[in-house]
C-alpha positions in Angstrom: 5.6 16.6 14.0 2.2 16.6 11.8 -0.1 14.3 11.9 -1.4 12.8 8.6 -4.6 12.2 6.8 -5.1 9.1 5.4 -7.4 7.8 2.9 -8.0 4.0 1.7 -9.9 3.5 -1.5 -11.9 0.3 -1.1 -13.6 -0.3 -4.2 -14.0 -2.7 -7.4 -11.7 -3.0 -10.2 -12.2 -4.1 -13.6 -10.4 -7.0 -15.1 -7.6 -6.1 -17.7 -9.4 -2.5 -18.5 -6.9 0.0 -17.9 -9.1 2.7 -19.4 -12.3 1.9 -17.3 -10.2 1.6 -13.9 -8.5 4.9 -14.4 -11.7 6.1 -15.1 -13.1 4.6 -12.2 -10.8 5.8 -9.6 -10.3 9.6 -10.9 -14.0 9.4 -10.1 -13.0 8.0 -6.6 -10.3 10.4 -6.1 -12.7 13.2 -7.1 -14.3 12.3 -3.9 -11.2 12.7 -1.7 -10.9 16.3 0.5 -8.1 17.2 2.5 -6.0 14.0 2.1 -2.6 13.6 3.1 -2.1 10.6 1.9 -4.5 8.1 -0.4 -3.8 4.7 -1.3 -5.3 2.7 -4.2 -5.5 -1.5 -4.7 -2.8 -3.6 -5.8 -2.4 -3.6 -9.6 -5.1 -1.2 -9.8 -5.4 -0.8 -13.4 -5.7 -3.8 -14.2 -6.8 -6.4 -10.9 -4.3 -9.2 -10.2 -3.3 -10.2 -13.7 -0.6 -12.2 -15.5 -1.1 -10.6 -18.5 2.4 -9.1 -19.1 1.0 -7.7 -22.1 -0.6 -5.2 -20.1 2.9 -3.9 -18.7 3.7 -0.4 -19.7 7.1 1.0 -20.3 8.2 2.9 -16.9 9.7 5.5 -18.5 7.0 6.7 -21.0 4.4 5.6 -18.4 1.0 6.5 -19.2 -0.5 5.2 -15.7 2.7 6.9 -14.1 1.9 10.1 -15.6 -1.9 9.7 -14.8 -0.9 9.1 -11.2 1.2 12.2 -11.2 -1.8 14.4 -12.4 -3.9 13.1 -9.6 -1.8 13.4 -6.8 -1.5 17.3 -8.3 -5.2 17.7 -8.5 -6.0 16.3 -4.5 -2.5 17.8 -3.5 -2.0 14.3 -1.6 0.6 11.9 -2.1 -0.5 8.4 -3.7 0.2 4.8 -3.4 -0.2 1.9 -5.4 0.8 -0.7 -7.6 0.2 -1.3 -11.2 2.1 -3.5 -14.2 5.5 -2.1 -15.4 8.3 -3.4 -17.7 11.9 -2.4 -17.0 15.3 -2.9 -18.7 13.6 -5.9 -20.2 11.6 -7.6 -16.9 7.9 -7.1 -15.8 7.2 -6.4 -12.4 4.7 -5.5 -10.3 5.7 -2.2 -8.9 4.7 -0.2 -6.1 4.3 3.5 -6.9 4.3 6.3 -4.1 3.8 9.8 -6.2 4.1 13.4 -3.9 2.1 16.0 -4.8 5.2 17.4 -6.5 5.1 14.8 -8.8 8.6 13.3 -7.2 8.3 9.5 -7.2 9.4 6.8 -5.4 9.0 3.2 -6.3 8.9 -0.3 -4.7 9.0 -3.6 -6.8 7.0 -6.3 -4.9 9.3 -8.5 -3.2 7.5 -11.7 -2.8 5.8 -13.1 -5.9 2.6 -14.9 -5.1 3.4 -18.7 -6.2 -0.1 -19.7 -5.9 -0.9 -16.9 -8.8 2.2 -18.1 -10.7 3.7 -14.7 -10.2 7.0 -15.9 -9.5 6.9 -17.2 -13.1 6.0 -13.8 -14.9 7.3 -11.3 -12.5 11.3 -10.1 -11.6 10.7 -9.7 -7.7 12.3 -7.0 -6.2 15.5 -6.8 -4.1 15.6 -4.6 -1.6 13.0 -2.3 1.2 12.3 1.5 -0.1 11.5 3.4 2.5 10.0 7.6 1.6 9.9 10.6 4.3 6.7 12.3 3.8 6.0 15.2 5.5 8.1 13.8 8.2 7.1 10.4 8.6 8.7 7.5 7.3 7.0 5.3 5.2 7.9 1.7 4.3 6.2 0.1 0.7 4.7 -3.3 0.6 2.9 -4.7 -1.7 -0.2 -7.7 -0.8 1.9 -11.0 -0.3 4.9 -9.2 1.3 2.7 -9.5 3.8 3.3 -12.7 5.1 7.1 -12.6 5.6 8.3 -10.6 8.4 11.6 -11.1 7.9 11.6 -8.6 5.3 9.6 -6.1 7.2 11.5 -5.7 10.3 11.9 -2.2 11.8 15.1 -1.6 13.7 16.2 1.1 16.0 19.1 3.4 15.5 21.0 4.0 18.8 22.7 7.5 17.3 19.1 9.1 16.4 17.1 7.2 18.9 14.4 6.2 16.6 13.2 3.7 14.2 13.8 2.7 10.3 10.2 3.9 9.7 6.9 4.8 11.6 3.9 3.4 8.8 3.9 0.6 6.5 1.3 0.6 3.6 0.2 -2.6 2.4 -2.2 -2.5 -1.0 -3.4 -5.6 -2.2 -5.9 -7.9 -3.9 -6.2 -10.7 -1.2 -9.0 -13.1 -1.6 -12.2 -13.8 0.7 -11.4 -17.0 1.9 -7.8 -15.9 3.3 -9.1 -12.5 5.3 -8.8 -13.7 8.6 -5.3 -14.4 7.3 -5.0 -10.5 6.2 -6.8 -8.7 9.3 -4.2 -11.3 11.8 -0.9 -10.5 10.2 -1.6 -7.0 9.7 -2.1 -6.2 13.1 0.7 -8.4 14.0 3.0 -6.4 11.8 1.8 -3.2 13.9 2.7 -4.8 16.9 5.8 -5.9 16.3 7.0 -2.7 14.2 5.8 -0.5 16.4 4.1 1.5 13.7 0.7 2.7 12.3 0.2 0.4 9.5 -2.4 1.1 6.1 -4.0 -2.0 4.5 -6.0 -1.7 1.5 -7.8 -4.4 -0.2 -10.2 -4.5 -2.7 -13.8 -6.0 -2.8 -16.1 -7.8 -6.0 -14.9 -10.4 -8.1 -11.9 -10.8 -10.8 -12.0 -12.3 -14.2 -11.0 -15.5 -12.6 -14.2 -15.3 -10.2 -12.1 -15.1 -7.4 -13.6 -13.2 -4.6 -12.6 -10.1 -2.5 -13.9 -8.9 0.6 -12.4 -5.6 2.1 -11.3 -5.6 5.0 -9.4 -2.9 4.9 -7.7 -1.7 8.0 -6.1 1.4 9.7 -4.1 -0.1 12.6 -2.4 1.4 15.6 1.1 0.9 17.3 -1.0 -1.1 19.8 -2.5 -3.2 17.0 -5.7 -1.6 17.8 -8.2 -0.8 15.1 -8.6 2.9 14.3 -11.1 2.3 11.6 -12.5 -1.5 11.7 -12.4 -3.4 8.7 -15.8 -3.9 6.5 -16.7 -5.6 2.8 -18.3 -2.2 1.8 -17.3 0.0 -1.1 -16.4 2.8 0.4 -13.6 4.7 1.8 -11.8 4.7 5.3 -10.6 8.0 6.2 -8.7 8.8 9.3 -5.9 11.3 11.1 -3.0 9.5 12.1 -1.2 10.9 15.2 2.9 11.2 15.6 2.8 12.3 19.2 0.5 9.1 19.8 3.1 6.9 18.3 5.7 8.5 20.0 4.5 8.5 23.4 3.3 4.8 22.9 7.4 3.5 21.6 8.6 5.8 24.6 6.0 3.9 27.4 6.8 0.5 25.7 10.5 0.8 24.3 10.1 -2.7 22.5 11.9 -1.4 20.0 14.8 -0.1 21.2 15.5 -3.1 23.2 16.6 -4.5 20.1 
């Protein structure tokens, strides 16, 4: 199995300016060499808005259709989230786009209550899980976070392995929570027995609410592959699938389900 390059955009984003985000990040991406994979912030045309208004018809997408063009121009796959409206609801939808331009989406299961999400977003009903280049790859979105009931990875006793081997987590989680953020993500590692991506963004939204980072890349182990900083940069970082296997066949947590 091949391993995968990752990449984790850790940058600003501009309140309700679609125009000047996707601006901003083809500059980012435009950065990016040899990616596998590259993950963007939650809602990351926008930042962490209510404004339905912003929502853009998911079949005549122009975001969608931006996303696809850059994930053909770095030949990686990408992951996000950004504001969609579907059959009549808003949600905030995770987006994983192949190089191919095939897409998969996820619509954020737990609406932050706090933000009043719950009260202008449809949450989504189910897991979707993609195989990329081998690896299987569970979508979350930010506040999904915190409920591992949802998350759980299970073994399958025909193909002796797991439901999935990385979980990707994009978000906009404020400062004053982090140590809430860098705990649960390396607890979801540990307890999934999977390399797990978590992508925040850093600055300020139009509510003055403030980010710091700390984005991580995590090992099966829960160690930290690339330790978590409130820089503007990004984390880059090859992710092993001989490691992982090795480390669920030494400590068969999982299959002692």
């Amino acid at each position: 199995m091949q391993s995968l390059k990752v990449e984790l955009i850790q940058t600003v984003q501009y309140w309700e300016d679609i125009a000047k985000n996707l601006q901003h990040f083809e500059e980012k991406l435009g950065q990016v060499k040899d990616a596998d994979l590259i993950l963007l912030p939650e809602m990351f045309s926008t930042s962490f808005t209510m404004k339905t208004e912003l929502a853009e018809k998911w079949e005549t997408s122009t975001t969608k259709q931006w996303l696809i063009q850059q994930a053909q121009r770095t030949a990686a796959a990408i992951y996000t989230s950004f504001i969609v409206e579907d059959s009549g609801q808003f949600y905030n939808r995770g987006v994983f786009v192949e190089p191919s331009g095939k897409i998969h989406h996820y619509d954020k299961r737990k609406c932050f209550s706090l933000a009043r999400e719950d009260e202008y977003f449809t949450a989504g009903s189910g897991s979707t899980i993609v195989n990329y280049k081998g690896w299987k790859i569970q979508l979350q979105i930010c506040y999904d976070l915190r409920f591992p009931e949802i998350l759980r990875n299970t073994w399958n006793q025909e193909t002796q392995s797991p439901a999935y081997d990385l979980m990707l987590f994009v978000a906009n989680w404020p400062a004053k929570r982090s140590l809430h953020w860098t705990t649960l993500l390396r607890a979801r590692a540990i307890e999934n027995q999977c390399f797990v991506l978590g992508l925040n963004r850093v600055g300020f939204d139009g509510n003055n609410f403030a980010y710091a980072g700390q984005s991580a890349i995590i090992s099966v182990l829960g160690n930290y592959l690339i330790a978590p900083t409130e820089d503007d940069y990004n984390l880059s970082t090859i992710l092993d699938f001989n490691q992982l296997t090795e480390e669920r066949r030494m400590l068969p947590f999982l299959k002692d389900q």
